[in-house]
C-alpha positions in Angstrom: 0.0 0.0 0.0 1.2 3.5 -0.8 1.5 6.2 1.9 0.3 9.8 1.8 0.1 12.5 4.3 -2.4 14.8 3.5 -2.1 18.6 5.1 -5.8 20.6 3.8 -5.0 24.3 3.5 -7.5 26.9 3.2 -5.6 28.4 0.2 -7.5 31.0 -2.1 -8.1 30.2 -5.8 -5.7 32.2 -7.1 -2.8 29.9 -5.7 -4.0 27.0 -7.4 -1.9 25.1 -9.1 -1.2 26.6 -12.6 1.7 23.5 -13.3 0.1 19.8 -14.2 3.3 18.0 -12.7 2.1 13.7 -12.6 3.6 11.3 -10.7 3.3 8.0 -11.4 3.5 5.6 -8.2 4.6 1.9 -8.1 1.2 0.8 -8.4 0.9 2.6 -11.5 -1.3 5.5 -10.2 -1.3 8.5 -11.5 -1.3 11.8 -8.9 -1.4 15.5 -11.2 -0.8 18.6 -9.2 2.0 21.4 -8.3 5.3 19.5 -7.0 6.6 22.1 -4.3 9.5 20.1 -3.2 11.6 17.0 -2.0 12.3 17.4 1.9 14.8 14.3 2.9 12.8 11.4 2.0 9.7 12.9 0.8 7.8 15.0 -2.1 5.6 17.4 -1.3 2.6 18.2 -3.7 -0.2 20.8 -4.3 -3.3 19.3 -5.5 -6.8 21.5 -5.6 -10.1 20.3 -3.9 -13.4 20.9 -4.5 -14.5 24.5 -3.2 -10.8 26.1 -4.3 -9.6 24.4 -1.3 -5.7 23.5 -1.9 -4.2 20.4 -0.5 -0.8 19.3 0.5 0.5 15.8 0.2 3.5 14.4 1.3 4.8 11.3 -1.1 7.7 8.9 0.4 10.1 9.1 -3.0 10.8 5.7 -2.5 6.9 4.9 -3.9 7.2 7.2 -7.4 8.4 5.2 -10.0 8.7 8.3 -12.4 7.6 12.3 -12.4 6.6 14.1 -15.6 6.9 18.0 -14.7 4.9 20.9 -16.4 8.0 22.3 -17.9 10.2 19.6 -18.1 9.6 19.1 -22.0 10.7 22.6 -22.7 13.8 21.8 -20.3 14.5 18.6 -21.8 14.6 20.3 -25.6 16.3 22.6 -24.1 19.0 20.0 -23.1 18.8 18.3 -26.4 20.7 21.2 -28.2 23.9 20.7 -29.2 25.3 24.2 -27.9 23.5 25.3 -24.9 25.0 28.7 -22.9 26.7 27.6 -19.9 24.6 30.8 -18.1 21.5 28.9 -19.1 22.3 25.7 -17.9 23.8 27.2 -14.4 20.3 28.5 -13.9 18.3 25.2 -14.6 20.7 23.4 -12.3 20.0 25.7 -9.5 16.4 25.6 -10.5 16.3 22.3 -10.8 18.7 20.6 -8.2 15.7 20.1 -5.4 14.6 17.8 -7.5 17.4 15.9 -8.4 16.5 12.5 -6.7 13.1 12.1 -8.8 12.7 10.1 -11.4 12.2 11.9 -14.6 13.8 15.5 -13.1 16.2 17.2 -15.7 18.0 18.1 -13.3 20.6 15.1 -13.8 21.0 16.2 -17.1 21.3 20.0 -16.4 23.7 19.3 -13.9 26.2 16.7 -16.2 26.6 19.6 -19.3 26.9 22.4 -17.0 29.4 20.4 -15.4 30.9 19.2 -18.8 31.2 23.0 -19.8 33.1 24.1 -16.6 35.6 21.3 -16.8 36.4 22.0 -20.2 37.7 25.7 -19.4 40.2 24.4 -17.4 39.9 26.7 -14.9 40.2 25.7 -11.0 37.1 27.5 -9.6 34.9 26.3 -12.9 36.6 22.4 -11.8 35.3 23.0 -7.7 32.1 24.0 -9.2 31.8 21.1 -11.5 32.6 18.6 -9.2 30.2 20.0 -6.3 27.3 19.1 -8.8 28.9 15.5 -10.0 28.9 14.6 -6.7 25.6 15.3 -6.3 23.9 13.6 -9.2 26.4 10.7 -8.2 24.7 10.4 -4.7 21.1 11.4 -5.8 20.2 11.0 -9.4 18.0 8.1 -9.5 19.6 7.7 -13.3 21.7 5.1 -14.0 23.0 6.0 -17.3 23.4 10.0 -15.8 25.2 9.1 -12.8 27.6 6.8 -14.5 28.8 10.0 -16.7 29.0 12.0 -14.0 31.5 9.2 -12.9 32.9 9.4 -15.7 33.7 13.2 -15.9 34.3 13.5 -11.8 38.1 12.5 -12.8 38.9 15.1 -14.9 36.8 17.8 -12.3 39.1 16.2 -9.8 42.2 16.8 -11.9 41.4 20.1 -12.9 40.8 21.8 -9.2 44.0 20.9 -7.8 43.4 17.4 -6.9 45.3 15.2 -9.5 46.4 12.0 -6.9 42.3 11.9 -6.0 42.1 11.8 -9.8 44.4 9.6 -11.0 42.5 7.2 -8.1 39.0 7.9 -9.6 40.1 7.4 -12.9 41.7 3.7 -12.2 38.2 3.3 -9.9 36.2 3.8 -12.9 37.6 1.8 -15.3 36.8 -0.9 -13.5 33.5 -0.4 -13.5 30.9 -2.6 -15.2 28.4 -1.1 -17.7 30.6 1.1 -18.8 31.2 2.8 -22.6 34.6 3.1 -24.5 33.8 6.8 -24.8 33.4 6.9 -20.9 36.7 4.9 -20.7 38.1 7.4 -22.8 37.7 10.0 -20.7 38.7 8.6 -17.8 41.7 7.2 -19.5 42.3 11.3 -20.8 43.5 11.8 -16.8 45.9 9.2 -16.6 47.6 10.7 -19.4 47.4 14.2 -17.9 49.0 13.0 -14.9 51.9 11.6 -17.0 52.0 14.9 -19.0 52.5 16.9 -15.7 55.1 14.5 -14.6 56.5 14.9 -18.0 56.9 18.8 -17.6 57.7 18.7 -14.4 61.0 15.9 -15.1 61.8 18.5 -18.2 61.6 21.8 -16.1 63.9 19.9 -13.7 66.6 18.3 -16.2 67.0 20.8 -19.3 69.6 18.7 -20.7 67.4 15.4 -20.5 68.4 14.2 -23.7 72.3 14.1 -23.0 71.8 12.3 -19.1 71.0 8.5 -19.7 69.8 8.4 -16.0 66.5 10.7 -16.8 66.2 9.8 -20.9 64.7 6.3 -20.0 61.7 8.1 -17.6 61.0 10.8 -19.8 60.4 8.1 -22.9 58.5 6.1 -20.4 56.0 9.0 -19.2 56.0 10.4 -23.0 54.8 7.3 -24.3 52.1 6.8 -21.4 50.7 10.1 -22.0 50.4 9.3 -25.3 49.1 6.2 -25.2 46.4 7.4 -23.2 46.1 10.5 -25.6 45.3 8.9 -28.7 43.4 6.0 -27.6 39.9 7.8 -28.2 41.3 8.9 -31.6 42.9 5.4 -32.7 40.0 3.0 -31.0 36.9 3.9 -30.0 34.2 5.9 -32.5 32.5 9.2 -31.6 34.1 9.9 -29.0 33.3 13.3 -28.9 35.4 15.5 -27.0 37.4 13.2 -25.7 38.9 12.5 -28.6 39.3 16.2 -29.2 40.4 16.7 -25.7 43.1 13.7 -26.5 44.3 15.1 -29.8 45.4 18.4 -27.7 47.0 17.2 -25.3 49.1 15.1 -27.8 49.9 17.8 -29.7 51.5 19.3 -26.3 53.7 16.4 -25.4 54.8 16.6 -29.3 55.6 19.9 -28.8 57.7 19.7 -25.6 59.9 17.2 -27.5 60.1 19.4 -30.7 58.2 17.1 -33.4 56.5 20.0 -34.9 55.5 17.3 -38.0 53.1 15.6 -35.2 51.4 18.6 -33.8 50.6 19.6 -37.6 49.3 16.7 -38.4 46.9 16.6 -34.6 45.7 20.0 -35.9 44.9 18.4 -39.0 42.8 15.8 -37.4 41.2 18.3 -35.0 40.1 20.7 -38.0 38.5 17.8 -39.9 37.0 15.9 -37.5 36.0 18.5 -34.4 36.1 21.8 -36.5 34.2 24.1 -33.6 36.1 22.1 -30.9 37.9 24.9 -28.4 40.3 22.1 -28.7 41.2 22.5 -32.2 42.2 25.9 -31.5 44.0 25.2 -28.8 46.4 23.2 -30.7 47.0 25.4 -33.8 48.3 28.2 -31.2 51.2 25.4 -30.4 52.3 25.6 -34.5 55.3 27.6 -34.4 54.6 31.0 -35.4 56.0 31.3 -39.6 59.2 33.8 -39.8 58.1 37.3 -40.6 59.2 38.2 -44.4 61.9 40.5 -44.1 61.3 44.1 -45.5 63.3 44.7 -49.1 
């Protein structure tokens, strides 16, 4: 049997319900009304009585097996664009987040390309950011599919605000997971190689002459050919990556670039310009081409 609480309140018409929100329970009935909220364990719905009366129920979440909102099919083809403004989806997360742990909320999906957006800059404070709302769609999101690419992004969120020995853990973590895509693999696989880029840059800062010292040639190989490996693996094996693949290309095109094979980080831009032509990635990499001589003046 299914609980409810019901609270009456002597509301006036004018704060009925406008929204038709359903919820569908796991006896397959079907409630309609105004979701308010989700406090701890439980949903609390609007629903008008007879006489303009408003009532109040509470719901146990564990009962719903899925929630259609009002406006959720504008949000969803909202979230089915391929470019959506990163101001946009920051407001539908914090719009949506209350309602993360229902079945059916965009807010999973909000949350996963704002997130996707932030990580991409780079930047530390757009990482913390991102990785506050993985975490949350991790422990909440009642979808599966959602929550396992948030897992799959949480390493690079890690990586990228400050945290790269958490990363490198959450990246090996994941990869053992079952259920799992090669384009999720991809990307977790795109922060092992970062930690071996860093570790690359790091040994080169540290030993200028690396080439000439046959104690620090062997690791330098070793942690070029790692990066790499992890690189290119979106590019060489697994289709549609996406911006993995993009993301991979790049970073190649750096560790070329730190050992002077300028042939390599043409032919990465190459790729990148035919395969991900709007990719921030792609111009990324064609600011490491060295810059052409300047024709001298007659």
């Amino acid at each position: 049997m299914i609980r409810r609480f019901l609270i009456i309140l002597a509301l006036p018409l004018a704060l009925a319900a406008r929204a038709k929100d359903t919820i569908e329970l796991l006896d397959g009935e079907k409630i309609t009304g105004t979701i308010l909220a989700v406090r701890g364990t439980s949903l609390m719905l609007r629903r008008s009585l007879e006489g303009g009366t408003q009532a109040e129920f509470s719901l146990p979440v564990e009962n719903i097996k899925s929630v259609t909102f009002d406006r959720g099919a504008k949000l969803f083809e909202l979230l089915d664009q391929p470019t959506v403004p990163l101001p946009e989806l920051e407001r539908t997360w914090t719009a949506e987040q209350p309602f993360l742990a229902l079945p059916g909320s965009p807010a999973g999906r909000a949350g996963l390309r704002m997130a996707d957006q932030l990580v991409l800059s780079g930047e530390r404070a757009d990482a913390v950011k991102a990785l506050g709302a993985l975490d949350a769609i991790i422990a909440r999101g009642p979808d599966d599919e959602i929550r396992i690419e948030a897992a799959a992004l949480r390493p690079a969120a890690l990586y990228f605000a400050g945290q790269p020995e958490k990363a490198v853990e959450a990246a090996r973590e994941f990869s053992k997971l079952e259920n799992t895509t090669p384009a999720q693999l991809s990307r977790a696989r795109l922060v092992l190689g970062l930690a071996a880029l860093g570790e690359l840059e790091t040994l080169v800062e540290e030993n200028p002459r690396w080439r000439e010292d046959a104690r620090v040639k062997p690791r330098h190989d070793a942690l070029k050919f790692s990066a790499l490996e992890h690189f290119l693996h979106p590019f060489l094996f697994v289709r549609q990556a996406g911006d993995a693949e993009a993301a991979g290309l790049y970073y190649a095109a750096r560790v070329s670039r730190m050992s002077g094979d300028t042939e390599a980080i043409e032919r990465y831009h190459l790729d990148l310009t035919t395969l991900h032509p709007q990719s921030p990635y792609t111009n990324q990499t064609r600011d490491l081409l060295p810059t052409p001589p300047t024709p001298s003046t007659p």
